[in-house]
LOTIDREN-96926 format. One record per residue (C-alpha): residue number from 1; residue in one letter; x, y, z. Coordinates in nm, 4 decimals. Each point is the difference from the previous one (the first is absolute). Layout:
! LOTIDREN-96926
<pt nr="NUM" rest="A" xx="X" yy="Y" zz="Z"/>
...
***
This chain:
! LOTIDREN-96926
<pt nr="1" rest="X" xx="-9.1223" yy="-0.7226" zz="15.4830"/>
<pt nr="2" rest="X" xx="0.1657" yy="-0.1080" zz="-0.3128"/>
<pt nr="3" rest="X" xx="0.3605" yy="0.1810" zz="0.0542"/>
<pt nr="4" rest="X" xx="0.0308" yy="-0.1365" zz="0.3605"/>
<pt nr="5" rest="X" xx="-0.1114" yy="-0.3598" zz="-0.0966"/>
<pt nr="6" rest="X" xx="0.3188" yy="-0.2730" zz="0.0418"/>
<pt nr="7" rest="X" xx="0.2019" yy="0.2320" zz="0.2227"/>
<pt nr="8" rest="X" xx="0.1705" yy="0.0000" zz="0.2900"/>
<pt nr="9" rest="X" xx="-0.1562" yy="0.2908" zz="0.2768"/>
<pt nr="10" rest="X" xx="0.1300" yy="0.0401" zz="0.3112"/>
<pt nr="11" rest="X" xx="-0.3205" yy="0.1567" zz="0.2770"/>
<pt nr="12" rest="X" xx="0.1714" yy="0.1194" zz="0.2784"/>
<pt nr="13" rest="X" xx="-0.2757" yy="0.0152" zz="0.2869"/>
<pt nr="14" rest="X" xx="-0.1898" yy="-0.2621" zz="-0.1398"/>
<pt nr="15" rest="X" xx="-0.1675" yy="-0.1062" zz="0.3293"/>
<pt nr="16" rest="X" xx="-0.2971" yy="0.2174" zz="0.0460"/>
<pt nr="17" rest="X" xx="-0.1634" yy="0.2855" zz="-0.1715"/>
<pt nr="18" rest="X" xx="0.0713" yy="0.1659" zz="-0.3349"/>
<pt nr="19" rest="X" xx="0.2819" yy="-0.2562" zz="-0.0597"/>
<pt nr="20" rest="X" xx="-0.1757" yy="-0.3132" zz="0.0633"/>
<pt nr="21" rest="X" xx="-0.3086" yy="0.0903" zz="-0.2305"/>
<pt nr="22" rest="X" xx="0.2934" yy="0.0900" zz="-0.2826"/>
<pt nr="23" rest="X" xx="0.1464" yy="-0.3301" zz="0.0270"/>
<pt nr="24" rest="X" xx="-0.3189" yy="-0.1406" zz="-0.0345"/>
<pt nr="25" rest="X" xx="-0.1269" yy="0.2022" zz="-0.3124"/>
<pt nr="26" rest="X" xx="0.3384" yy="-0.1079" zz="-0.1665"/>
<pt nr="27" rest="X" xx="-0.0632" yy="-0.3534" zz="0.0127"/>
<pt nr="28" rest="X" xx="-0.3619" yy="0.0251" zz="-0.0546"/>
<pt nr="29" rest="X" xx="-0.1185" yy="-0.0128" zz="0.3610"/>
<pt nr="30" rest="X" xx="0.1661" yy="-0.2501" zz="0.1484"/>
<pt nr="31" rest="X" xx="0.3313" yy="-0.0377" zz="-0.0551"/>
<pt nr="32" rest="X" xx="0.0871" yy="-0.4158" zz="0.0406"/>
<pt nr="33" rest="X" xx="-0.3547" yy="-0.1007" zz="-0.0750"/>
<pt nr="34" rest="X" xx="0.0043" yy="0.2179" zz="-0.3159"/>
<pt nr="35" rest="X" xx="0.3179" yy="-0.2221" zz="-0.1178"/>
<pt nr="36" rest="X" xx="0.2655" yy="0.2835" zz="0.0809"/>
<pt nr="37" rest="X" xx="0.3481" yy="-0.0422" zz="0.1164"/>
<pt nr="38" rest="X" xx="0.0556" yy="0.1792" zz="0.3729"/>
<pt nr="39" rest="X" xx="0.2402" yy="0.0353" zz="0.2516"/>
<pt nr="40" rest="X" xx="-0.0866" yy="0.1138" zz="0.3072"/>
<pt nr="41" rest="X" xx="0.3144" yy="0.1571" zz="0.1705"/>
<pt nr="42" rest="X" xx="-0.0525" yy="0.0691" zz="0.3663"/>
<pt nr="43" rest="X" xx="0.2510" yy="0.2735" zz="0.0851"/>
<pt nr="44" rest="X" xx="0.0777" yy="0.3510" zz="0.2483"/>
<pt nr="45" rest="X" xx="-0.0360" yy="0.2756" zz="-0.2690"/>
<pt nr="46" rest="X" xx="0.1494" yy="0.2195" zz="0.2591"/>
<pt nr="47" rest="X" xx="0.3383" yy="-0.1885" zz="-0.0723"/>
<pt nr="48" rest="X" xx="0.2202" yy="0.0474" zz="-0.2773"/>
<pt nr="49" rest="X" xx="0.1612" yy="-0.3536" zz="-0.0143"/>
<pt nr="50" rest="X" xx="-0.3080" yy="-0.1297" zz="0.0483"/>
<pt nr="51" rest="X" xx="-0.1200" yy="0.2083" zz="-0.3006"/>
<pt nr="52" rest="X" xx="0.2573" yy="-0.0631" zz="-0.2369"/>
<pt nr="53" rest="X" xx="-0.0410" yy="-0.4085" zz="0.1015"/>
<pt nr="54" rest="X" xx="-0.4151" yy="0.0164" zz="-0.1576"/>
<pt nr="55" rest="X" xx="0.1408" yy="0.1304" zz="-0.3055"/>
<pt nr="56" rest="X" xx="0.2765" yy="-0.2428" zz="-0.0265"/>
<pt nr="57" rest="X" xx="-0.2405" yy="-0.2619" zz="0.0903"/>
<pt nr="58" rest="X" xx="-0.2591" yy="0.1175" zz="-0.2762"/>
<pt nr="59" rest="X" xx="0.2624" yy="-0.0006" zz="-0.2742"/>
<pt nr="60" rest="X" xx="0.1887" yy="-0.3854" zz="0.0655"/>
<pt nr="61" rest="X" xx="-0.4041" yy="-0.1141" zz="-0.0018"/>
<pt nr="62" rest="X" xx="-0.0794" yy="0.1591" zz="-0.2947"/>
<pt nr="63" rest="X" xx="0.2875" yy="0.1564" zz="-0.1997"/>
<pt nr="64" rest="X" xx="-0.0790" yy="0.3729" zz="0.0210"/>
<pt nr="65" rest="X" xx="-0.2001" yy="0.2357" zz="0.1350"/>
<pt nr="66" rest="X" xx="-0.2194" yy="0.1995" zz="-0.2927"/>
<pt nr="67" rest="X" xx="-0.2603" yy="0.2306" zz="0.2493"/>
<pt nr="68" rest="X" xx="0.1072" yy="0.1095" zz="0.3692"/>
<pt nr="69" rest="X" xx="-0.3326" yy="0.0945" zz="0.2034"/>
<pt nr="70" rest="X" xx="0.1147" yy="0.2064" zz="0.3197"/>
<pt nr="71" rest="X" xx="-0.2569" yy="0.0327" zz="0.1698"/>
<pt nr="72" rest="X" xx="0.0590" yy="-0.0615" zz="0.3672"/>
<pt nr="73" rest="X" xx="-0.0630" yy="0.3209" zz="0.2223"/>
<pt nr="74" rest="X" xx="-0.1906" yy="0.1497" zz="0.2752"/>
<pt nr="75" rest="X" xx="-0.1467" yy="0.2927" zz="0.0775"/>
<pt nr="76" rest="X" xx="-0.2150" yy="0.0099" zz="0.2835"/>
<pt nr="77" rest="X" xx="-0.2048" yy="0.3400" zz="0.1887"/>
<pt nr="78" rest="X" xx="0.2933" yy="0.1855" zz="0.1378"/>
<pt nr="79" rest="X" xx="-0.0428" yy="0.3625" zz="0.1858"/>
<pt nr="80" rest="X" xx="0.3171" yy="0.2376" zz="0.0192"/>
<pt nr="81" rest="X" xx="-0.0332" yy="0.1293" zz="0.3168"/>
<pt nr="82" rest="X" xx="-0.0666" yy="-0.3673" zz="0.1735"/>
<pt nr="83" rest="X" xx="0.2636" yy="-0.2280" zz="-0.2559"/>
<pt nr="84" rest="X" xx="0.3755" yy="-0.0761" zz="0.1174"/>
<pt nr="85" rest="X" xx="0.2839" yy="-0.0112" zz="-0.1599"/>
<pt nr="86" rest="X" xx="0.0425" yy="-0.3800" zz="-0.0016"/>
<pt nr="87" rest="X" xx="-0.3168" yy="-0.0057" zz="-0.1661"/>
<pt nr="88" rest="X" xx="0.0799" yy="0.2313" zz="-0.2358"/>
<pt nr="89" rest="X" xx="0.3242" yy="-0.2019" zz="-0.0886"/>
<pt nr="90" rest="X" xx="-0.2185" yy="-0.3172" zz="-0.0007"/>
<pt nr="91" rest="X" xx="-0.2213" yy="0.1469" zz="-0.3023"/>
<pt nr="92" rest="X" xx="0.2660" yy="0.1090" zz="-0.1680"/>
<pt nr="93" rest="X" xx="0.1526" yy="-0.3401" zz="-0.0301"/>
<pt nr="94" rest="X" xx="-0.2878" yy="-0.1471" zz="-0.0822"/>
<pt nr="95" rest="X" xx="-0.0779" yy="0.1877" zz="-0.2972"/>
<pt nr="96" rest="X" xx="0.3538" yy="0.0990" zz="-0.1116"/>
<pt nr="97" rest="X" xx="0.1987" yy="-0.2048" zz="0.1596"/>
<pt nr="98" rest="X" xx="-0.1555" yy="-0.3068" zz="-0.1168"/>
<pt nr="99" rest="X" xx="-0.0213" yy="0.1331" zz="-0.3563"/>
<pt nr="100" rest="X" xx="0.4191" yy="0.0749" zz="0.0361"/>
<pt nr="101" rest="X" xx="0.0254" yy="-0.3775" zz="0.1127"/>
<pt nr="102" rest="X" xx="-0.1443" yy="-0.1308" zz="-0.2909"/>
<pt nr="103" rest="X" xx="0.0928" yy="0.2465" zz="-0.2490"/>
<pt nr="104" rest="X" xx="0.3678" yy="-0.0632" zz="-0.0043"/>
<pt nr="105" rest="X" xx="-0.0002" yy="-0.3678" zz="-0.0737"/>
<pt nr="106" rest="X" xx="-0.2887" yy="0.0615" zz="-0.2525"/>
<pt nr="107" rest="X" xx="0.2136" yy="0.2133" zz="-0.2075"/>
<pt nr="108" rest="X" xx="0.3031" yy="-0.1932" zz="0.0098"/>
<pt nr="109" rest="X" xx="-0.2282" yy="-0.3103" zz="-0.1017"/>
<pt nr="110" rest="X" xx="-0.1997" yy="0.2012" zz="-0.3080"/>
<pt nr="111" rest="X" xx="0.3156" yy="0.1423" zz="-0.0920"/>
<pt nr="112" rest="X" xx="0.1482" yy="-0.2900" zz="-0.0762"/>
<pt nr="113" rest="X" xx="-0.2684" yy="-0.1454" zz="-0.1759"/>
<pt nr="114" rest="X" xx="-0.0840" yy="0.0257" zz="-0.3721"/>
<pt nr="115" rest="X" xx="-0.2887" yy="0.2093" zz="-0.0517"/>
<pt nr="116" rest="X" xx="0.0583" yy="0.1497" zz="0.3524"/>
<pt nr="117" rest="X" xx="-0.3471" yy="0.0471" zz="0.2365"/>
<pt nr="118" rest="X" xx="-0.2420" yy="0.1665" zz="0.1253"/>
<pt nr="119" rest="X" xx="-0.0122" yy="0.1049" zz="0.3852"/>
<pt nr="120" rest="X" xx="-0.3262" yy="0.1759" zz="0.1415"/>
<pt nr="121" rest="X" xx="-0.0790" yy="0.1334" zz="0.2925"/>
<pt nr="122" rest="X" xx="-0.3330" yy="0.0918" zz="0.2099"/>
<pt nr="123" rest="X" xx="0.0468" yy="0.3472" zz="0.0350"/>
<pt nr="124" rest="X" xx="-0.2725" yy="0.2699" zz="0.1521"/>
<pt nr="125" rest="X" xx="-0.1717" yy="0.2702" zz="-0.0129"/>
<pt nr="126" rest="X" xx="0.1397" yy="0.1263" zz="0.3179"/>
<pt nr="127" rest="X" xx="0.3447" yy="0.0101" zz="-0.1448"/>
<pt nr="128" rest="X" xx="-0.1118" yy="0.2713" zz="-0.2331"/>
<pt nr="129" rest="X" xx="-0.1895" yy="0.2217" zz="0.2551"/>
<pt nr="130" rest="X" xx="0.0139" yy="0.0647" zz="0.3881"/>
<pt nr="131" rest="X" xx="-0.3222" yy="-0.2698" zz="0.1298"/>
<pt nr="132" rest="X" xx="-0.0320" yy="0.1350" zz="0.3783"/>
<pt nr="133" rest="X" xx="0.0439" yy="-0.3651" zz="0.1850"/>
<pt nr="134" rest="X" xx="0.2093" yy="-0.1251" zz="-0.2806"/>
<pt nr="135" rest="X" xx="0.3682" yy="0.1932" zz="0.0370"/>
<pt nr="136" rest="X" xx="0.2144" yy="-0.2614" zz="0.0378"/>
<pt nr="137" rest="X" xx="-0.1693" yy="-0.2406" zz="-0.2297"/>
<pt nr="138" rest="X" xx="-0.0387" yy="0.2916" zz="-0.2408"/>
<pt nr="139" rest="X" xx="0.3751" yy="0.1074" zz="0.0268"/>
<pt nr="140" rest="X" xx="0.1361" yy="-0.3679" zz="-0.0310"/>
<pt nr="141" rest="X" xx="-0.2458" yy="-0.0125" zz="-0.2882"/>
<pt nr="142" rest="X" xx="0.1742" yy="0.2780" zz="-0.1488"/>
<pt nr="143" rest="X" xx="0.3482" yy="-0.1030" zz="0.0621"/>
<pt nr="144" rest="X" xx="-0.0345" yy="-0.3323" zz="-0.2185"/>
<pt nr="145" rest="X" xx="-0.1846" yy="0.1857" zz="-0.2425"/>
<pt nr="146" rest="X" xx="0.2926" yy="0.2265" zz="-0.0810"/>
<pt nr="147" rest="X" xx="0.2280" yy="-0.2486" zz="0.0718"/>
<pt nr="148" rest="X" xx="-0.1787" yy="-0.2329" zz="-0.3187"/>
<pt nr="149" rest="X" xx="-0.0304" yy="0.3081" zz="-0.1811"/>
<pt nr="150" rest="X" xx="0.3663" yy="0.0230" zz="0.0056"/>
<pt nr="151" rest="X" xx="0.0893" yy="-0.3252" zz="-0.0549"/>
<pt nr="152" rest="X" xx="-0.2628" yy="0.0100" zz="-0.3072"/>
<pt nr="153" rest="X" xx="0.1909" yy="0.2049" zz="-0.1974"/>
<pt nr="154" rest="X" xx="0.3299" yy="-0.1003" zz="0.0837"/>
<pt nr="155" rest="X" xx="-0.0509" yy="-0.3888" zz="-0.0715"/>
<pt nr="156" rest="X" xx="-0.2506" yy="0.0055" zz="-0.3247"/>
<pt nr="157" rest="X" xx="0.3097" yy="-0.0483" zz="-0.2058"/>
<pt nr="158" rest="X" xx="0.0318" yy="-0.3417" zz="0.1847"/>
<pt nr="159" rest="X" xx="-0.3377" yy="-0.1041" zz="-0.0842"/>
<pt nr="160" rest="X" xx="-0.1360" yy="0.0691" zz="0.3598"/>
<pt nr="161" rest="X" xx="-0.3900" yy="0.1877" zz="0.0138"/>
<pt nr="162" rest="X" xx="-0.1219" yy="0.1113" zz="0.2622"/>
<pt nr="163" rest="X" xx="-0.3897" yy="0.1005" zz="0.1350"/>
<pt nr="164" rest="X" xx="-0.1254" yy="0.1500" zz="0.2718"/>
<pt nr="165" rest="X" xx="-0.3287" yy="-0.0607" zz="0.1168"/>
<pt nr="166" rest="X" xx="-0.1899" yy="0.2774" zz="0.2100"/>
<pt nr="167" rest="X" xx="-0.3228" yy="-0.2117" zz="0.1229"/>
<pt nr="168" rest="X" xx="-0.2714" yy="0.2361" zz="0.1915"/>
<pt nr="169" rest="X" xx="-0.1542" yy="-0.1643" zz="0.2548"/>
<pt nr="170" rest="X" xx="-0.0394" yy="-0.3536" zz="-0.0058"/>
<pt nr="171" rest="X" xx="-0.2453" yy="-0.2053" zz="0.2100"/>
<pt nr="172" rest="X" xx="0.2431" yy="-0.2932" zz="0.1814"/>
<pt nr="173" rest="X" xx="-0.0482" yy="-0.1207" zz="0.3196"/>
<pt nr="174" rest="X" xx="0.3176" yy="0.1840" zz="0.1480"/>
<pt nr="175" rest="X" xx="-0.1771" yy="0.3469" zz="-0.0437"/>
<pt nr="176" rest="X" xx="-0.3917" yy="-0.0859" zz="0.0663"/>
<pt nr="177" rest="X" xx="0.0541" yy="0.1191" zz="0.3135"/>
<pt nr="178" rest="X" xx="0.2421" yy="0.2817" zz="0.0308"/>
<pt nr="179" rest="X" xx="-0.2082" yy="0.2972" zz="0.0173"/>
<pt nr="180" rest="X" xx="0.0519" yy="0.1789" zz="-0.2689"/>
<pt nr="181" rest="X" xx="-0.1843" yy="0.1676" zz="-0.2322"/>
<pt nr="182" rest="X" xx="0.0161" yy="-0.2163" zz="-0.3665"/>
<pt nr="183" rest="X" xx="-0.1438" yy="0.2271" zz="-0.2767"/>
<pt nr="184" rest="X" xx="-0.0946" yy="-0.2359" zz="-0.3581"/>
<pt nr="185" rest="X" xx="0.1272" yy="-0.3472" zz="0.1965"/>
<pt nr="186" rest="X" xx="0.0159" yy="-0.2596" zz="-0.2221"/>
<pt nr="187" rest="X" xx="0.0384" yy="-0.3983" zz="0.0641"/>
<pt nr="188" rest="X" xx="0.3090" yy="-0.1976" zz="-0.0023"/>
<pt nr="189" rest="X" xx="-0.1133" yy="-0.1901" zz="-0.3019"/>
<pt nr="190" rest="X" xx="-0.0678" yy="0.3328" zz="-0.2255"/>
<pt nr="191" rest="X" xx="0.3344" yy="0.1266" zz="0.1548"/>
<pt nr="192" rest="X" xx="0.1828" yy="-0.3569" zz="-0.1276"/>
<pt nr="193" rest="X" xx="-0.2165" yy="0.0450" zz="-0.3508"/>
<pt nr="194" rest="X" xx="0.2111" yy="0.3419" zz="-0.0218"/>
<pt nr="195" rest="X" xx="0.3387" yy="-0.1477" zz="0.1160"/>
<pt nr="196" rest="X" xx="0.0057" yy="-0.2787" zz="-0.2487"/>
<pt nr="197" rest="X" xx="-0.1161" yy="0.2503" zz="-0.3169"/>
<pt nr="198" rest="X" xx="0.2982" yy="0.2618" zz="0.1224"/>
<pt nr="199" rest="X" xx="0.2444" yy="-0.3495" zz="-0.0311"/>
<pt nr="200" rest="X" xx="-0.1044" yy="-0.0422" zz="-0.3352"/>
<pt nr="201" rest="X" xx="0.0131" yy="0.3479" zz="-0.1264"/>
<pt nr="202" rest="X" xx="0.3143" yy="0.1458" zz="0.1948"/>
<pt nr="203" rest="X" xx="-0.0948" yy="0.3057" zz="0.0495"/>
<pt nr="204" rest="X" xx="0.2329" yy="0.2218" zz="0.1634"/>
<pt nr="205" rest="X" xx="-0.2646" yy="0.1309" zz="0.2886"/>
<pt nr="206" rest="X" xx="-0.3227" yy="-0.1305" zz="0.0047"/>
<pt nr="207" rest="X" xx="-0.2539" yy="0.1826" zz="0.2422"/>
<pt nr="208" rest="X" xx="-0.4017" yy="-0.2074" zz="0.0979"/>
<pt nr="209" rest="X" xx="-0.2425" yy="0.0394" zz="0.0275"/>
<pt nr="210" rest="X" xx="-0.0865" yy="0.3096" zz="-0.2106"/>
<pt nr="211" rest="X" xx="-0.1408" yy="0.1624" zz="0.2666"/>
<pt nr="212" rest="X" xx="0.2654" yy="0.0455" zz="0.2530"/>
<pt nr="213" rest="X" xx="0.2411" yy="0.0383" zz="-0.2681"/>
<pt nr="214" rest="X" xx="-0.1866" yy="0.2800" zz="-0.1341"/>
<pt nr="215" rest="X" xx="-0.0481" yy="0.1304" zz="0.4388"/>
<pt nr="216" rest="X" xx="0.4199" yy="0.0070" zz="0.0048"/>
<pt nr="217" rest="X" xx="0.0532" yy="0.1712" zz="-0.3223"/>
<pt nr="218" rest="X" xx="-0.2545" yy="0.2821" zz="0.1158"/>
<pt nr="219" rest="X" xx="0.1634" yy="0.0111" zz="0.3686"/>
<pt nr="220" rest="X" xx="0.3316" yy="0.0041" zz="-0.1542"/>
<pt nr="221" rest="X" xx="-0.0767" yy="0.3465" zz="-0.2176"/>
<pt nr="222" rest="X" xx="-0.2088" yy="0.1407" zz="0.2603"/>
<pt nr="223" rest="X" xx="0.1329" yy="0.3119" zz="0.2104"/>
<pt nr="224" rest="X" xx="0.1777" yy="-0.1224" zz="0.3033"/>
<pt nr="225" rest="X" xx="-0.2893" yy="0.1276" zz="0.2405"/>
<pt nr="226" rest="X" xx="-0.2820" yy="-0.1813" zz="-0.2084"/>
<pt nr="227" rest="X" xx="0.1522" yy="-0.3656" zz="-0.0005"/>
<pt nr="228" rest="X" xx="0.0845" yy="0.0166" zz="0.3432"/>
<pt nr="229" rest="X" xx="-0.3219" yy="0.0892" zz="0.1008"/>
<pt nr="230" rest="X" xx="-0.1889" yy="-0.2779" zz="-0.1984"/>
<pt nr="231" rest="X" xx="0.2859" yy="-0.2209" zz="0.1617"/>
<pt nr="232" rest="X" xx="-0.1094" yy="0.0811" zz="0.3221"/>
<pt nr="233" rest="X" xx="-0.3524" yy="-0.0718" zz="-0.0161"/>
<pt nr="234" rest="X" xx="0.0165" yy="-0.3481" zz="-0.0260"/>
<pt nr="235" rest="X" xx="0.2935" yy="-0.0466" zz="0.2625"/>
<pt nr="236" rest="X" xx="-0.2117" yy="0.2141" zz="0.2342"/>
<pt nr="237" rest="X" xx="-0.1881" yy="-0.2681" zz="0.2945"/>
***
């Protein structure tokens, strides 16, 4: 972890799950005991100003911010014909809107920094294809992924990366019970191991395990007819 040693990363979500196993890996297991500096910032994702106040917070403690971990999000068993609109609406601010909160601030923060940043985000698979019992999570998915996309492109001349992170399914408490199928699960603490090598290496999009990244690309060239119909096997109960 050579190129992340001696900086500054923000982990947004860094309560539970695939965020709290990064921070740990980072400071080599346990972040205080290990002799690491950390602030822990209670704060409403949800809200902008409340956003935009952990980042300010995270720079007058320790000058800058060099890696941005978004990672909060939610994306629980959700059927079309049974979900509301409010709910809906709910997912979509948890994965997007949250990601909009803290990617304003972020960018006016790296951009004003030498050397800029990098921000990354915990993407999906399921913004890439239709999951049955994932459409909302899936579409906010997809809406920050184009959104980073954009903003990739358009702020690389100010020194600000960006990498998306599509994790299959992950084994965290949140989903051990949600009913649905998980095809090549892996554990939080091979799904951190990933996280932290993408943060040193930048890539653009990075896609783990192998196997469900190599599941999507198939679905994705697949007639129409054939993907939705391996789809819907393991949605079927």
């Amino acid at each position: 972890m050579a190129r992340i040693t001696g900086r500054t990363i923000l982990v947004v979500g860094a309560s539970s799950g695939i965020g709290a196993e990064v921070t740990r890996l980072l400071a080599a297991k346990e972040v205080r005991a290990a002799g690491s500096a950390c602030l822990d910032i209670p704060g409403d994702a949800l809200d902008p100003r409340s956003a935009a106040d952990v980042v300010t917070a995270a720079v007058d403690t320790y000058g800058s911010i060099d890696v941005a971990l978004l990672n909060a999000g939610q994306g629980p068993d959700m059927s079309m014909d049974e979900v509301s609109v409010a709910e809906i609406s709910q997912i979509m601010a948890l994965n997007y809107g949250v990601v909009v909160n803290y990617l304003v601030p972020l960018v006016q923060q790296l951009g004003s920094q030498p050397g800029g940043g990098l921000i990354a985000h915990t993407n999906s698979p399921a913004g890439l294809i239709g999951v049955p019992r994932q459409g909302p999570y899936g579409a906010a998915k997809a809406a920050a992924r184009t959104l980073l996309d954009a903003a990739r492109v358009e702020l690389a001349p100010r020194g600000i990366r960006f990498t998306s992170l599509h994790p299959g399914f992950v084994a965290t408490d949140r989903v051990s019970t949600d009913g649905l199928s998980k095809p090549f699960q892996i554990s939080q603490e091979r799904a951190a191991r990933y996280v932290v090598r993408a943060l040193e290496k930048e890539p653009a999009q990075t896609y783990f395990p192998w196997t469900t990244a190599a599941l999507v690309r198939a679905l994705r060239v697949l007639p129409t007819p054939v993907s939705s119909l391996i789809l819907r096997r393991p949605a079927s109960r």
